[in-house]
NUNUNU-952450 format. One record per residue (C-alpha): residue in one letter; x negated, y negated, z. Coordinates in pm, whole numbers, plus 50000, padded with zeros to 5 digits. Layout:
BEGIN
@residuo A | xx X | yy Y | zz Z $
...
This chain:
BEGIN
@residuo X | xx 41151 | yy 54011 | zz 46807 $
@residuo X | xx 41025 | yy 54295 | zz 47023 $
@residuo X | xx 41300 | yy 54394 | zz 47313 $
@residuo X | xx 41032 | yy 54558 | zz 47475 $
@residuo X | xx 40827 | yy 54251 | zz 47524 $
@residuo X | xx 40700 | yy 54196 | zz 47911 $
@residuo X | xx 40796 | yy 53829 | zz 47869 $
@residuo X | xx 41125 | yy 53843 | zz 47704 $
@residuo X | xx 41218 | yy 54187 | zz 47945 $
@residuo X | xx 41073 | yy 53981 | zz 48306 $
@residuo X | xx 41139 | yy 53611 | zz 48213 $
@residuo X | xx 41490 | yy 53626 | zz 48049 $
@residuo X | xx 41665 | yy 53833 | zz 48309 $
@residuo X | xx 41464 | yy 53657 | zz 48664 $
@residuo X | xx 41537 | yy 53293 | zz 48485 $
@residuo X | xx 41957 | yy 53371 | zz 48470 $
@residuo X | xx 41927 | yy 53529 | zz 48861 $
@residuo X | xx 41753 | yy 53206 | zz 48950 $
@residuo X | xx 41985 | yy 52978 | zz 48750 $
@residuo X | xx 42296 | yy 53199 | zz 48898 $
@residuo X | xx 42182 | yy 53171 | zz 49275 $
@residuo X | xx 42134 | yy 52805 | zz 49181 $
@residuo X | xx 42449 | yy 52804 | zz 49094 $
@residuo X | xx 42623 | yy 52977 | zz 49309 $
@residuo X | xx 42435 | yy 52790 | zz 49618 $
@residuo X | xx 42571 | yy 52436 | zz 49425 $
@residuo X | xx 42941 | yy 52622 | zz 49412 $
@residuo X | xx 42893 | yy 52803 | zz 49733 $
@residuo X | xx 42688 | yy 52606 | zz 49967 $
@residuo X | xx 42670 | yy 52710 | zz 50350 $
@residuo X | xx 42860 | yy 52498 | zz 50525 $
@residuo X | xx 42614 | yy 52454 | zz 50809 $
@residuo X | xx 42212 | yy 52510 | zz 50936 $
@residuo X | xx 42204 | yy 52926 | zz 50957 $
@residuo X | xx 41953 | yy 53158 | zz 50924 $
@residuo X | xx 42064 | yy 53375 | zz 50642 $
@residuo X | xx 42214 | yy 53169 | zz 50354 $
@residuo X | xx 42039 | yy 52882 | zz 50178 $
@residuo X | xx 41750 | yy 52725 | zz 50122 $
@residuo X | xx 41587 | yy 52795 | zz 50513 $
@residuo X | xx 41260 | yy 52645 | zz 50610 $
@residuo X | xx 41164 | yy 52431 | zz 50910 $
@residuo X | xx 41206 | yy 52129 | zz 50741 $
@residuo X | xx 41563 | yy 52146 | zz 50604 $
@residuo X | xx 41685 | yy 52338 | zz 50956 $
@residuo X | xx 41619 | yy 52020 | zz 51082 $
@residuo X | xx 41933 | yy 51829 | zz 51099 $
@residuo X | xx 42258 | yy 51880 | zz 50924 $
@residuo X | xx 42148 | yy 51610 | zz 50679 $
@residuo X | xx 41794 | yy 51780 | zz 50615 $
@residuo X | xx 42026 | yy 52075 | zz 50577 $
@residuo X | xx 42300 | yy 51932 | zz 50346 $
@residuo X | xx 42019 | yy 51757 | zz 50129 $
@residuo X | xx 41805 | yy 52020 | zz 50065 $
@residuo X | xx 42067 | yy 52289 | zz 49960 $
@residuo X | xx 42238 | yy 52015 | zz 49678 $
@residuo X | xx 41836 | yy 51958 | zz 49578 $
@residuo X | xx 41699 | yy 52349 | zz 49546 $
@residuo X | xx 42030 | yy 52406 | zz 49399 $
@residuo X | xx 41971 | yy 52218 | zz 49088 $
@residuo X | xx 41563 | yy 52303 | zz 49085 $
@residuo X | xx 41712 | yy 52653 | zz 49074 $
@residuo X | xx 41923 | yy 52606 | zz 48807 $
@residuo X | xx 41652 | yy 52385 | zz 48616 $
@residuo X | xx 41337 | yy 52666 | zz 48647 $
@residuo X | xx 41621 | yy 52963 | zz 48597 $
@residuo X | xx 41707 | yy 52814 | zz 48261 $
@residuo X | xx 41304 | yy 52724 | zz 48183 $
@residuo X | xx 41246 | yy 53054 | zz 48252 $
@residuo X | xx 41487 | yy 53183 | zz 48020 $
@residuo X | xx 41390 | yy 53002 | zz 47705 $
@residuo X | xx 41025 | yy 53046 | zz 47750 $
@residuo X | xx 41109 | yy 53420 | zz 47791 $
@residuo X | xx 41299 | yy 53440 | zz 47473 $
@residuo X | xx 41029 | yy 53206 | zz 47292 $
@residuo X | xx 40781 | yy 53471 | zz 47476 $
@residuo X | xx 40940 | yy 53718 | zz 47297 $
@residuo X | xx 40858 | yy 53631 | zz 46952 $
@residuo X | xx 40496 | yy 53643 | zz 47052 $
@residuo X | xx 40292 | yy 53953 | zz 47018 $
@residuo X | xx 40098 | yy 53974 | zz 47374 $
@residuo X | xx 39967 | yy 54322 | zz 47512 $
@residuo X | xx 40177 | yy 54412 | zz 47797 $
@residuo X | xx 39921 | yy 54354 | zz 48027 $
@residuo X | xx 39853 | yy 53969 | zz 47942 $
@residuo X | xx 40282 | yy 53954 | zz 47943 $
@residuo X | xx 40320 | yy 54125 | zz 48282 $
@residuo X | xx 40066 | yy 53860 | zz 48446 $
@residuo X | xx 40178 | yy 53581 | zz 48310 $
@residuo X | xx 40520 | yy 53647 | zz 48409 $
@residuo X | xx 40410 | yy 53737 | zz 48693 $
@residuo X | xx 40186 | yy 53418 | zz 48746 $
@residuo X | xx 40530 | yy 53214 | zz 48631 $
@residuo X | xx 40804 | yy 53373 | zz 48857 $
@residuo X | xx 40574 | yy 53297 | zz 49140 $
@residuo X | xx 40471 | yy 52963 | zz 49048 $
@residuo X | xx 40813 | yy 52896 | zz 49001 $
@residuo X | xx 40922 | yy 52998 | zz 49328 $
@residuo X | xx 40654 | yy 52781 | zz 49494 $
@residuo X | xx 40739 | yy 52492 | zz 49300 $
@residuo X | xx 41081 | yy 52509 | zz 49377 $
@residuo X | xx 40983 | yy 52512 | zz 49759 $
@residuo X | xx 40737 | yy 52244 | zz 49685 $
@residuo X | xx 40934 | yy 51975 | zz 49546 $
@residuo X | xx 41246 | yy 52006 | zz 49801 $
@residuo X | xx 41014 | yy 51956 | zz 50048 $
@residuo X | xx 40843 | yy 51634 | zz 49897 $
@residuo X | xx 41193 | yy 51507 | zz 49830 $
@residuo X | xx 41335 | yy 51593 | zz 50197 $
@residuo X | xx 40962 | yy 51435 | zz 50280 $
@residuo X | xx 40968 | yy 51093 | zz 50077 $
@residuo X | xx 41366 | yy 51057 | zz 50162 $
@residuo X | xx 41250 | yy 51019 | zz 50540 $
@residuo X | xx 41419 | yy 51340 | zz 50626 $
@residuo X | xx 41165 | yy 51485 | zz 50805 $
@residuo X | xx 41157 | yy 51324 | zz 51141 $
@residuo X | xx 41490 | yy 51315 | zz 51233 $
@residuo X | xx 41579 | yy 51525 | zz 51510 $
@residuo X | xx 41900 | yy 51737 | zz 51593 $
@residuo X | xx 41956 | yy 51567 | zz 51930 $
């Protein structure tokens, strides 16, 4: 195994932050709608139940990608890939990640009927 791998050096250490704020946002959640803590986007600043929902669902999303992210980096790092092919697909994956995490909470605040509810 190469340590010096772009997949095993980018994937491996960005999957455990994910799967740790994951964590840490399950263990630690914000204990109501603010502007600097949790998962923050129109949707889920709704109401407190858009709020309350979303942070329990990107929680575990983060945890789930964070650890995906890990093992594919450690497979990645049995493979022999130039370091420019392993810096954009890591690259490519951290994002995608990201966006997919943002994707599905909203489709689940979305098909849960949290979306229209209103804080008044």
């Amino acid at each position: 195994m190469d340590l010096l791998n772009p997949l095993l050096i980018t994937l491996v250490p960005t999957g455990l932050i994910f799967a740790f704020a994951g964590w840490i946002l399950q263990k630690k959640p914000p204990k109501g709608i603010n502007s600097t803590y949790g998962y923050r986007t129109s949707r889920s600043m709704k109401n407190p139940e858009n709020w309350k929902f979303a942070q329990e669902y990107s929680a575990k999303e983060m945890m789930r990608i964070g650890w995906t992210l890990t093992l594919v980096g450690i497979l990645g790092g049995i493979l022999q890939v130039s370091d420019a092919v392993g810096i954009v697909f890591s690259v490519v994956l951290i994002v995608g990640s990201a966006i997919w995490i943002i994707y599905k909470t909203e489709k689940k605040l979305k098909e849960n009927g949290l979306s229209h509810k209103d804080t008044e």
